[in-house]
C-alpha positions in Angstrom: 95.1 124.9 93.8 93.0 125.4 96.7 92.1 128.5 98.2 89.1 128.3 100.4 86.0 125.7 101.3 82.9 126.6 103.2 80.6 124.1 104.0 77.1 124.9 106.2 75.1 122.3 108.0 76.4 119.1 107.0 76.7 116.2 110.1 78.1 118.4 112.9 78.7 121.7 110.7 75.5 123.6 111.3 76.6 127.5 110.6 78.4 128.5 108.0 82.4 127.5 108.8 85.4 128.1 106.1 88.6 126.5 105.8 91.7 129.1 104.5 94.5 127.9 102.2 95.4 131.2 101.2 98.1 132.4 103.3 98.2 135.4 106.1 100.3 137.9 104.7 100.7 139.4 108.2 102.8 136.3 109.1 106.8 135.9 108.1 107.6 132.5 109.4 108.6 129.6 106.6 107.1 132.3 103.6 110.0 130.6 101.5 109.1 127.1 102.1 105.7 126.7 103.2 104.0 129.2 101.2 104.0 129.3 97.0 102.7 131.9 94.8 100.8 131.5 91.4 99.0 134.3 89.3 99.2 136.8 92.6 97.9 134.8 95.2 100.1 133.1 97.8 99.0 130.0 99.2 99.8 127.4 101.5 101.7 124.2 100.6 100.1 122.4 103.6 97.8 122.2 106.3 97.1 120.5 109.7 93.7 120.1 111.5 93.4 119.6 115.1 91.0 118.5 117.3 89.6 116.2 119.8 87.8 113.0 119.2 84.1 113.6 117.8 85.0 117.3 117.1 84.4 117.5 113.4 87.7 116.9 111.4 86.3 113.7 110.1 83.6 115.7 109.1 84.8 118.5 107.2 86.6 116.5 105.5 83.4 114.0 105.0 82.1 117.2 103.4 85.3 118.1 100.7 84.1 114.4 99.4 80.2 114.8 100.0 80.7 118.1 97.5 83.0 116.4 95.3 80.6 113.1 94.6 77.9 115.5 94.1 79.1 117.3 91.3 80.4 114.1 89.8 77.4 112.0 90.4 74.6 114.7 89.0 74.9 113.6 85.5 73.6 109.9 86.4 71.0 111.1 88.9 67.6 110.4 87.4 64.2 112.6 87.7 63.3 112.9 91.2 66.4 111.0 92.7 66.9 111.9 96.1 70.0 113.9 97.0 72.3 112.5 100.0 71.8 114.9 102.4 73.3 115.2 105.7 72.0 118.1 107.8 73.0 119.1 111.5 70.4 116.4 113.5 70.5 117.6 116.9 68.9 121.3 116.1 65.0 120.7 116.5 63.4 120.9 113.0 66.1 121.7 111.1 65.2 121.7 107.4 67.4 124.3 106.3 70.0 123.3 103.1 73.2 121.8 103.3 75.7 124.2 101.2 78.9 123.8 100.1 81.5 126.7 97.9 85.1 126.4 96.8 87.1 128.8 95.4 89.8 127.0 93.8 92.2 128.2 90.8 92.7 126.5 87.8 94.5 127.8 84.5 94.7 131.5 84.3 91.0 131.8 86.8 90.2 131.8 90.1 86.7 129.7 90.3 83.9 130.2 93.1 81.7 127.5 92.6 78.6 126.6 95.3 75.5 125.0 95.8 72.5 124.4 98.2 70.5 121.3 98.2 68.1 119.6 100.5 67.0 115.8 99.5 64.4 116.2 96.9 66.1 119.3 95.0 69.1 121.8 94.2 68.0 125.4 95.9 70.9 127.6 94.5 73.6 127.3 92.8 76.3 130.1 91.5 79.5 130.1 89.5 82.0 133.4 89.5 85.5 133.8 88.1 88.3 136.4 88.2 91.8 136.2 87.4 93.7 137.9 90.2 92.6 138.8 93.9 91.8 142.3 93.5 90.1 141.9 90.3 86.4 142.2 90.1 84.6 138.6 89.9 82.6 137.8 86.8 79.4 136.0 86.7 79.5 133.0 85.0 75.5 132.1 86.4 73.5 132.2 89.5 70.3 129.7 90.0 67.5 130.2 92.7 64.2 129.0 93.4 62.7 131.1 90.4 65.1 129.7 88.0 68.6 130.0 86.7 70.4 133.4 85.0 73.4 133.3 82.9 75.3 135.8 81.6 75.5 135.3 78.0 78.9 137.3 77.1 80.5 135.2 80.0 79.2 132.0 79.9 77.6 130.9 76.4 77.4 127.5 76.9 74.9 127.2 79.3 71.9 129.5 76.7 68.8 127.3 76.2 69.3 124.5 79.0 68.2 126.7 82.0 64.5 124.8 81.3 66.5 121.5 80.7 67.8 121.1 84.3 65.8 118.8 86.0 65.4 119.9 89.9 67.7 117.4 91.5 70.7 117.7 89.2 73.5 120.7 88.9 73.0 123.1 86.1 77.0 122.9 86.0 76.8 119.4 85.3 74.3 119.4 82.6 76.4 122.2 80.7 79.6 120.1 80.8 77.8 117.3 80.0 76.4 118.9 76.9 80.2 120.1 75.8 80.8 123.1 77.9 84.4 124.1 77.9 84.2 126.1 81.5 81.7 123.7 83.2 84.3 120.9 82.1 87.1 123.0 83.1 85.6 123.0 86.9 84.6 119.4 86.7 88.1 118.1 85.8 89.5 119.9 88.2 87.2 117.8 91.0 88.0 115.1 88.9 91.6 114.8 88.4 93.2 118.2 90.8 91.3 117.1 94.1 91.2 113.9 95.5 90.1 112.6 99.3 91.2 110.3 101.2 91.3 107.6 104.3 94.1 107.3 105.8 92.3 104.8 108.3 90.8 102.6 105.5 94.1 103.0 103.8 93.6 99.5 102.1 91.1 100.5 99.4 94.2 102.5 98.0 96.9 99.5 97.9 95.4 98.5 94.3 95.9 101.9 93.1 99.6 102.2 94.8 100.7 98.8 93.3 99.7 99.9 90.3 101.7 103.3 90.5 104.7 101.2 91.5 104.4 98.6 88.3 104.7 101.5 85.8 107.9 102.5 86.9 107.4 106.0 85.7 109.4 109.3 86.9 107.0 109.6 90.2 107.2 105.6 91.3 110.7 106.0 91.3 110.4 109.0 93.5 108.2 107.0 95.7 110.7 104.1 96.2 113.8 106.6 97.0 111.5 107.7 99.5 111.1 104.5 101.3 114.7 103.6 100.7 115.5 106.6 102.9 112.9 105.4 105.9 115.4 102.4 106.1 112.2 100.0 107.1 114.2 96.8 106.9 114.0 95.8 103.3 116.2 96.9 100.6 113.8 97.3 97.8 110.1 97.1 96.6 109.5 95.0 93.1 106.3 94.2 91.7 105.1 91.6 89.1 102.5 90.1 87.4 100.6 86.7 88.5 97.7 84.9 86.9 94.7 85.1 88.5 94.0 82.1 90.7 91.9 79.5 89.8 89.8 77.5 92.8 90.7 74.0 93.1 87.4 73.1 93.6 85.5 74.5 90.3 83.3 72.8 88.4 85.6 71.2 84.8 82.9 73.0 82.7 83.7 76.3 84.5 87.1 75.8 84.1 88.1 76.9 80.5 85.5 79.5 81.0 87.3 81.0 84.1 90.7 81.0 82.3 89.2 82.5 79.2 87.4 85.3 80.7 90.1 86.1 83.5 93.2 86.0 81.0 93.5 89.6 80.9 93.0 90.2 84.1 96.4 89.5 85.9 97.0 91.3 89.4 100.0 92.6 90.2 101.6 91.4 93.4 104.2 93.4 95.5 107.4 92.0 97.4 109.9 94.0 99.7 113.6 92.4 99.2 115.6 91.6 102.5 119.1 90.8 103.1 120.1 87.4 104.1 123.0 87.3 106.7 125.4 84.7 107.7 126.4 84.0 111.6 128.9 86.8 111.3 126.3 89.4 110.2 127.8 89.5 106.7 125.7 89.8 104.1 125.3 86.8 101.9 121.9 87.2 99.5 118.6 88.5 99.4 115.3 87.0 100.0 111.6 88.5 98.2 109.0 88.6 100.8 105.2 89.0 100.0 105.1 92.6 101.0 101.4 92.4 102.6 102.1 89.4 104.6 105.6 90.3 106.1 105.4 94.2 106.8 103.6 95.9 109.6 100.7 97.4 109.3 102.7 100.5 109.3 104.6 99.9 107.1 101.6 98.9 104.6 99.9 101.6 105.4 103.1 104.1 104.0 102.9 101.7 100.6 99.3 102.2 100.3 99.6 105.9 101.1 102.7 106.6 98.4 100.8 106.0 95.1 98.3 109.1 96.1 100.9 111.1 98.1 103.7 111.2 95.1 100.8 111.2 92.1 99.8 114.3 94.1 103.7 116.0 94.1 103.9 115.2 90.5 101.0 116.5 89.4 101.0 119.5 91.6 97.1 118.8 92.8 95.3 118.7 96.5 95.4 115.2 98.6 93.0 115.1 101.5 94.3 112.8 103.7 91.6 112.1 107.0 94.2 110.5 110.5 97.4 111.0 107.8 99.7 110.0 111.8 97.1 106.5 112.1 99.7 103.5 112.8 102.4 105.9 111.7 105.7 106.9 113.4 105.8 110.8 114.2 108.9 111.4 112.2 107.9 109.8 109.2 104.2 112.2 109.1 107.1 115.3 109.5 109.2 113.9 106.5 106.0 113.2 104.7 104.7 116.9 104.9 108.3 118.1 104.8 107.6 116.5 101.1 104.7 119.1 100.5 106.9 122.0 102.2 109.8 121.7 100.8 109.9 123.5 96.9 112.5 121.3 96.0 110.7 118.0 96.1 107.1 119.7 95.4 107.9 122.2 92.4 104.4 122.0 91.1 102.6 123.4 94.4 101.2 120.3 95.4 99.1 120.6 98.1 98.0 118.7 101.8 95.4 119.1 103.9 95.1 116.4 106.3 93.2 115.6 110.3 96.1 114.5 112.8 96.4 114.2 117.2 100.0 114.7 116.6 101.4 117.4 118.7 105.1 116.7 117.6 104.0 118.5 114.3 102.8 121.6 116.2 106.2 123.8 116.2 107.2 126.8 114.1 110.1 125.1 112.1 107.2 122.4 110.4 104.0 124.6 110.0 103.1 128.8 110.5 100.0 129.5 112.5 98.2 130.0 109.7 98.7 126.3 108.6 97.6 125.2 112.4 93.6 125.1 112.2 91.2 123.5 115.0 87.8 122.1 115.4 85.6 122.5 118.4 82.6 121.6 119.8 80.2 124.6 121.8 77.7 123.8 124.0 74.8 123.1 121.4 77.3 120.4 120.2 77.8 122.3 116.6 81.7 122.2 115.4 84.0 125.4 115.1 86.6 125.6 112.9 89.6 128.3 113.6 93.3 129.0 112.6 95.5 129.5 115.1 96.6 133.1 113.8 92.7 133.5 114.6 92.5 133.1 118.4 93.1 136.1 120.7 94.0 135.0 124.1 92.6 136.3 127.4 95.4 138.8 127.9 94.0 140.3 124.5 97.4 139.1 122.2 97.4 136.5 119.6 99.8 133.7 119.9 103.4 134.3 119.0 105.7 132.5 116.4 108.1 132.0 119.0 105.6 130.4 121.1 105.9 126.8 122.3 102.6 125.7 120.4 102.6 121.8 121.4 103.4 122.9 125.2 99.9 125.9 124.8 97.9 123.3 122.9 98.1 120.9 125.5 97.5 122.7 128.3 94.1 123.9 126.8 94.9 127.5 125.5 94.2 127.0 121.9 90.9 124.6 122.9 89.9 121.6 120.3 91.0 119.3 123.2 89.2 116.4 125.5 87.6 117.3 128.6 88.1 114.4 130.7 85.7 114.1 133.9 87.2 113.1 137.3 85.3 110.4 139.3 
């Protein structure tokens, strides 16, 4: 569960800018739906970022993955490896570090884990814990230029490695790689709880989905009900097993080879079933169509989308989904966050975060105004990122729940849209 990302000069992000998932208490609207509470905090199911083209959302959430990969790719780095760092470029000799925190909560703690890096080396690095939101925050360790401290009493796994860190890998990595029970209980969490995604390259995903769908497990079946109720034109998705195929062409001394070494390696194939209909329009049979030559691009994009979306409701962890409304009908984005939303069909606080231009979504029955955030570029082209319970407007009062918030955005009052020049 996800309560809070900072991220600090990375691509357009040059100050320090923090994205909220922990919900405004000040605010009443959807508290019963939208909002879920575990061990004291409350926290939102879902969450919608706005802004116009080039304005950062791509980035921030370039950043959730830039941190995730490197915590997850320290343990291979070798000695003097560079790091992939991305600072702001358009800020005249900017060498300052990129940095990156999350507090997220898993088990009974809330974690704050962070780091600063430039390309040749990690520059800090801290982990804190607590257990409720008023309680104090233990230190797990904190690492600077001079070296790294641990508390002993609170974090006894990391004693003798401070010296064994090389200068380009996280000390939290080492420790978990070495059998550290909380270093690998932050790791699995970026490993299995969080996960980021395209929803423009939505392709690299339809392996994954067909997969989900060939099990036929609790969550798959979810997943076809779902598409069942979108009434797309076929009655039913069915998958199954083909042998890999084999060029006419190869060589008869590659042959055996091929079969021998690909014989395990059947792919599964996906077909939506169709009606067949007589003159009358009576029904009279049912046709399997190759799913990914048949269906629109639309449609393909929903199938490669499921396998993450309901894995993510049934395992009640945090999808990141980057242009989730790309080739997708405005009604079927609302069901699909009315998924997240909606306690009856996400009873283990799953939750979204995703980049979107559509305004449909921007009314108080789908999303509170705490759930509405924007980016914006300022004049030194840097991006901004803001709720919309944050803005004050000029008559000094902050947006109401009763306001009309697609009409407001539109018109420019909240910002985060295109400025279009006139010839």
């Amino acid at each position: 569960m996800l309560l809070e990302f900072t991220v600090e000069n990375f691509r357009s992000f040059y100050g320090k800018k923090t994205l909220v998932l922990e919900a405004d208490k000040a605010l009443k609207e959807c508290a019963e739906s939208n909002l879920f509470d575990y061990i004291k905090y409350t926290m939102l199911r879902s969450l919608a970022l706005y802004g116009a083209n080039s304005s950062g959302k791509s980035n921030l959430v370039s950043a959730m993955y830039a941190m995730k990969m490197c915590i997850l790719s320290s343990v291979k780095l070798n000695d003097n490896e560079e790091l992939a760092y991305e600072p702001f470029l358009l800020m005249k000799d900017n060498n300052r570090p990129t940095m990156f925190e999350i507090i997220f909560i898993k088990g009974d703690y809330c974690y704050r884990y962070g780091f600063r890096y430039n390309r040749e080396c990690i520059i800090d690095e801290w982990l804190f814990r607590k257990t409720t939101p008023r309680s104090k925050e233990v230190m797990m360790f904190v690492r600077d230029e001079e070296g790294i401290c641990i508390d002993e009493s609170n974090f006894p796994e990391g004693i003798g490695y401070e010296e064994k860190t090389n200068d380009n890998r996280l000390f939290l990595s080492l420790c978990q790689q070495l059998g550290g029970e909380i270093s690998r209980q932050v790791i699995s969490w970026y490993q299995s709880d969080f996960n980021v995604i395209s929803g423009l390259n939505n392709q690299q995903y339809r392996a994954y989905s067909k997969l989900f769908f060939h099990k036929k497990d609790i969550s798959s079946t979810d997943a076809l009900k779902f598409f069942q109720k979108l009434k797309l034109g076929f009655n039913n998705i069915m998958t199954h097993e083909e042998d890999p195929h084999i060029p006419q062409d190869i060589p008869v001394e590659l042959k055996a080879l091929f079969q021998r070494e690909s014989q395990s390696k059947k792919s599964i194939e996906l077909d939506s079933i169709h009606n067949v209909y007589s003159e009358e329009g009576t029904v009279v049979g049912t046709i399997n169509l190759s799913f990914e030559d048949h269906e629109s691009s639309g449609t393909n994009k929903l199938f490669d989308l499921s396998g993450p979306v309901f894995e993510t409701l049934y395992a009640g962890s945090v999808l990141v989904i980057d242009e989730l409304d790309a080739k997708m009908h405005p009604l079927i984005s609302q069901y699909i966050i009315g998924l997240f939303n909606n306690p009856e069909t996400n009873p283990k606080n799953a939750q979204l975060i995703f980049t979107t231009h559509d305004t449909h979504l921007l009314s108080q029955k789908i999303l509170r105004r705490d759930q509405i955030w924007f980016t914006e570029k300022d004049a030194k082209e840097q991006t901004d990122l803001y709720s919309l319970s944050d803005i004050v407007l000029p008559d000094g009062t902050k947006p109401r729940n009763d306001a009309n918030y697609e009409k407001n955005y539109i018109a420019g009052r909240y910002g985060a849209i295109p400025y279009i020049l006139n010839d």
